[in-house]
Each structure stands twice: as structure tokens, then as C-alpha cells.
N, C-alpha and C positions, 0 to 999 in steps of 0.2 A: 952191254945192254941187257936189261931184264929177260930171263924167258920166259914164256909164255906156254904151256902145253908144247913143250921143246922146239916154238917155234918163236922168232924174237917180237917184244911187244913195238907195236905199231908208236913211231916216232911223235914226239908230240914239241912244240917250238909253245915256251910259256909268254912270250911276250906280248905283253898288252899295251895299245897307246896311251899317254897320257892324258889325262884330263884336265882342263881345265875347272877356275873355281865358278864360273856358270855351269858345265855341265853336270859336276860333282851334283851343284845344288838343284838339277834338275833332276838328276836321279834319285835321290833322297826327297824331294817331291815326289816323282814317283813311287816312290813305296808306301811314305806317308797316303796318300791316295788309295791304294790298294788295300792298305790294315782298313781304312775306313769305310771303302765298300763292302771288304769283309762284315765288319760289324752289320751293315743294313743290310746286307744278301739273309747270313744268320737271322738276322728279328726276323726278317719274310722266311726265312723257312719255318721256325717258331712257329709263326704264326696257321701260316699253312697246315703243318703236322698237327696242331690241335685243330682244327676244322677236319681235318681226315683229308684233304686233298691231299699230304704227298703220305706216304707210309714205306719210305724208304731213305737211308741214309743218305745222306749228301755232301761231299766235300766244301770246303771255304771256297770262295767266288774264284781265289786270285790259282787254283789248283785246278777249279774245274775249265775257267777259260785258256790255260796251259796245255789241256789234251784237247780243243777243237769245241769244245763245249761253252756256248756263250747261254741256254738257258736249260733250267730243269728239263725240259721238255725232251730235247736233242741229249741231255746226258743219260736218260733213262733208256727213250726211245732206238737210240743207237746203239747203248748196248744190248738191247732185246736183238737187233737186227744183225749187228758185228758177233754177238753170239751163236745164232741159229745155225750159220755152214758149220760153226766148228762141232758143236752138237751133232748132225746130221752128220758128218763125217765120223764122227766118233761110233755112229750108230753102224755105222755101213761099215767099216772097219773092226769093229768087234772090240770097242770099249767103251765097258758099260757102267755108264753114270751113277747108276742105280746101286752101286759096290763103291767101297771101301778104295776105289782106284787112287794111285797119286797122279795128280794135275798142277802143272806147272803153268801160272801165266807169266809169261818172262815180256817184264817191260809192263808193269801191270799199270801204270800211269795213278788216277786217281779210282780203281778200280769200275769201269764201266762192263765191263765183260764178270769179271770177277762177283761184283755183285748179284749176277744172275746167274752164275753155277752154283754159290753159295746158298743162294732162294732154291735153286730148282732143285739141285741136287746135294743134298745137306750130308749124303753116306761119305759124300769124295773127301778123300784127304788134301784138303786145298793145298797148295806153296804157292807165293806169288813173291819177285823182286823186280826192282827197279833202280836206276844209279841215282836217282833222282831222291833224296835223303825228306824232303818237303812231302812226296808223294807217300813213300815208305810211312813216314810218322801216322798220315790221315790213315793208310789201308791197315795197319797196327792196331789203331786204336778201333778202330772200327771191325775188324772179325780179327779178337782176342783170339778166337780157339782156330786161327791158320796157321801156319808157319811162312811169316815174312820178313824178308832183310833186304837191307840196300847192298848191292853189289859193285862191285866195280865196276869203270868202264870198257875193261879188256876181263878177259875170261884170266883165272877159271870161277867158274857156279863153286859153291862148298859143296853141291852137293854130290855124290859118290857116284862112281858108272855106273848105269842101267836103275837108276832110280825112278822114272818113271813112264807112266802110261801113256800119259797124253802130256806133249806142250803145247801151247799155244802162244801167239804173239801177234800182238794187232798194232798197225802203224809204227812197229820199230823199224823193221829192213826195209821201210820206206825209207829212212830217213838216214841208214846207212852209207858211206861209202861202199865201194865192190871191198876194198883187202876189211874193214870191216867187216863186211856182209860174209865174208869168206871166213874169217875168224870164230863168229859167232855159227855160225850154221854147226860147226865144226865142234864147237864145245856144247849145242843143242842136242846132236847127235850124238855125243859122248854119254849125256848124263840119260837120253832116253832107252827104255829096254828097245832090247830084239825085240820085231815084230809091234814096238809102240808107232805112236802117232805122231808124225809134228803139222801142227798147222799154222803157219805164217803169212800173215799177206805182204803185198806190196804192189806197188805202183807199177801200172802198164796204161795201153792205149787210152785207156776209162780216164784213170788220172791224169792226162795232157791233155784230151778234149776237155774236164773241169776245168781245170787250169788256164787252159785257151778262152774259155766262157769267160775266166774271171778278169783276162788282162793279164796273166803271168807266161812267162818264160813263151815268148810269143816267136822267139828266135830257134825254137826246136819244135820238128812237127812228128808225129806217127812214123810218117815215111825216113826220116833222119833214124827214126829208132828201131823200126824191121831190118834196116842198112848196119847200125850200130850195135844192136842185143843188146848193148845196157848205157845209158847216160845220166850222169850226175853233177846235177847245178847243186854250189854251193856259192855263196858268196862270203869270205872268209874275213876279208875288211870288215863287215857287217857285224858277223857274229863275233870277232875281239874286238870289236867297239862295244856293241852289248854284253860281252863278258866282263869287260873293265868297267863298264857302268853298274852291272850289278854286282859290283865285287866292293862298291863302293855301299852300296845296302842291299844283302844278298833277301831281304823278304821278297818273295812272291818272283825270284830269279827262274829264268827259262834255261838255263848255260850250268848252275849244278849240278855237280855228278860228270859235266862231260868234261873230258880232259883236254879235246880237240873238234872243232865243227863235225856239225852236223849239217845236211841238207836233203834235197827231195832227189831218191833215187830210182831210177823208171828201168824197168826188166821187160823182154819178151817176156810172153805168157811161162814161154817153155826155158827154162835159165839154166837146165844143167849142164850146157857146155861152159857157163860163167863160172858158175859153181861149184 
């Protein structure tokens, strides 16, 4: 088996169900569908941008509803707001935006956070990856002068120990498993200096009362998870079913870049005996 940062790389089973030639052609619907809301999302932003209502870049429809984003409004909005602890932390910690820092967004999706260190703080020497190859292209074209690449889905980063200041990472070790979450933290730490910052979120009590509100994972409460430190729903039928569907026409795929499921992973506050 591969290693990994001398530790072996996390098992992966390629097997996808077959499809049938209705589902084939409902997937391929599907994509068809998606390029063509692209095209009308693009005219309304067009349009927008010369009125002066928006003045800021914006990913294709089918990338930005991928990271949780279904209108301008919530992609902008959000990332003012999923930015500000990391900023403030950075301030109280003693890294300062205002210098030449390196900053890492790892899991940079379609750049929501990203965009707004870039605006605010233009000295930083940006880096940002992602396994997501669709995501990579849009944040590429869009801030020429960072340094961005699509990475793997097991570590290692290219980039070298103690390379930088600050990481950050928004809604990835949500979606981790633990020997994931455990992997990545591990190669987070690696590439940060002595004395850097990492700030990553993830799901706790906040997230299963939303969740509770919306009608999900109704079978796991709070109390199951003060009892358990960490619980992780995946449903794995689901996600190789949508892997095999979009593998059939990979535009506007959710499952790129990932080698093996993904799902919603919920931590005590406090994780580092997980960890």
C-alpha cells in the first residue's frame, strides 16, 4: 500500500453500481441542464456588473451552488462573515495581514473566504488548494497573481515544512471522516510555522440543532454526542450512486477530486483527545 507521510494511505474500494440506460440519460440531462443555467446565471451577472450592483467576481452557477451558495447574496455575504473569526484571530494571535504573510486556504472551494483576504488584504501572499479540479480552474483564473493548485485527496500539500503563517479552512473537517480529519490535521501542521495559526471549523451542537430544524439526521441528538465526542453520518450507497452518475458526465460533479465519501462530521467543542 502507498505511503503517506510514513503513514499508510487511507483504503479506498473503486466500485461503482451500474447504471442503467434511463439513469445514464438522466444524468446527462442533468448536466445539460446545469451548462444552461450557467449561461443565464453569467447574462445576470453581466448584466448586474454594468449597473454597478455587483463589483466583485463570481463563480458559474453550477460551482457556486456546490459550496452551499444558491444566490449572490449568501456567496458574498458569507464570506464577509466565515471570514471575520479568522481575521480576528489572526489579529490576537500576532499575524499580521497587513505584511507580506503566507496564507493558506486549504479547501478553498469556489473562493468565498479567499475573495475577501485578497480585497482586504492585498500585501498577503495568498496560496489556496482544493481536490476539486472545477473549483481550482474558476479560483486560477480569477486571482492570477496567488498561487493555486488542485491537490490530492490524501496529503502530502507540495508545499515544504513551516511554510506558513496562517491556514485556514472552512467547511472541509466538516465533512471529513475522523482517520481523515486525523490525516489532514497532521499534514496542516506540518506545512504551518512554529508559532503559526491554523483556523478550521467544524460541526458541533450549532450544526445538529440546524440540521434538526431542517428534518435531517433526526436519529442523533446533542446528548448522543456529549456521550460520543465525535459522530459521523455518511451515507455511502448515495454518494457511489452520485459518483457513477457523474462519472457518466463529470460537468458540474459534486464527487471530483474525492477518491472515497465524504459526509457531515459533528466534534465536541473541545476535540483534542480525537485528535
Amino acid at each position: 500500500m502507498e505511503k503517506v507521510n510514513d503513514r499508510p494511505a487511507l483504503e479506498y474500494s473503486p466500485a461503482l453500481p451500474r447504471l442503467g440506460a434511463f439513469d445514464r440519460a438522466k444524468a446527462i440531462g442533468k448536466s445539460t441542464a446545469k451548462r444552461g443555467i450557467d449561461v443565464y446565471f453569467a447574462t445576470k451577472c453581466a448584466f448586474l456588473r454594468t449597473f454597478g450592483i455587483i463589483d466583485f467576481p463570481v463563480p458559474p452557477n453550477h460551482c457556486l451552488r456546490r459550496t452551499s451558495s444558491h444566490t449572490l447574496r449568501h456567496y458574498y455575504e458569507s464570506g464577509v462573515t466565515t471570514m471575520m473569526p479568522i481575521v480576528t484571530a489572526a489579529r490576537i494571535f500576532g499575524v499580521d495581514l497587513d505584511q507580506p504573510v503566507n496564507v493558506l486556504d486549504f479547501g478553498c472551494g469556489v473562493a468565498r473566504q479567499f475573495l475577501q483576504l485578497n480585497r482586504q488584504y492585498p500585501r498577503v501572499k495568498a496560496h489556496a488548494c482544493d481536490a476539486h479540479p472545477d473549483n481550482v480552474a474558476y479560483v486560477k483564473r480569477t486571482f492570477p497573481n496567488a498561487d493555486v493548485y488542485a491537490n490530492n485527496f490524501d496529503p502530502p500539500l507540495k508545499y515544504a515544512d513551516d511554510t506558513f503563517d496562517l491556514v485556514y479552512s472552512v467547511s472541509t473537517f466538516s465533512h471529513f471522516s475522523l482517520d481523515d480529519a486525523k490525516l489532514w490535521l497532521r499534514e496542516l501542521s506540518r506545512v504551518t510555522k512554529p508559532g503559526g495559526l491554523l483556523c478550521l471549523t467544524f460541526n458541533s451542537y450549532t450544526s445538529i440543532a440546524w440540521t434538526h430544524d431542517r428534518g435531517g439526521i433526526r436519529n442523533y441528538s446533542a446528548e448522543q454526542l456529549t456521550q460520543d465526542g465525535h459522530w459521523y453520518y455518511v451515507d455511502e450507497a448515495s454518494w457511489y450512486r452520485r459518483k457513477a452518475e457523474e462519472a457518466v458526465s463529470e460537468f458540474g460533479s459534486n464527487t471530483t477530486g474525492a477518491t472515497r465519501p465524504t459526509g457531515d462530521m459533528f466534534f465536541l467543542r473541545s476535540t483534542r483527545k480525537f485528535l
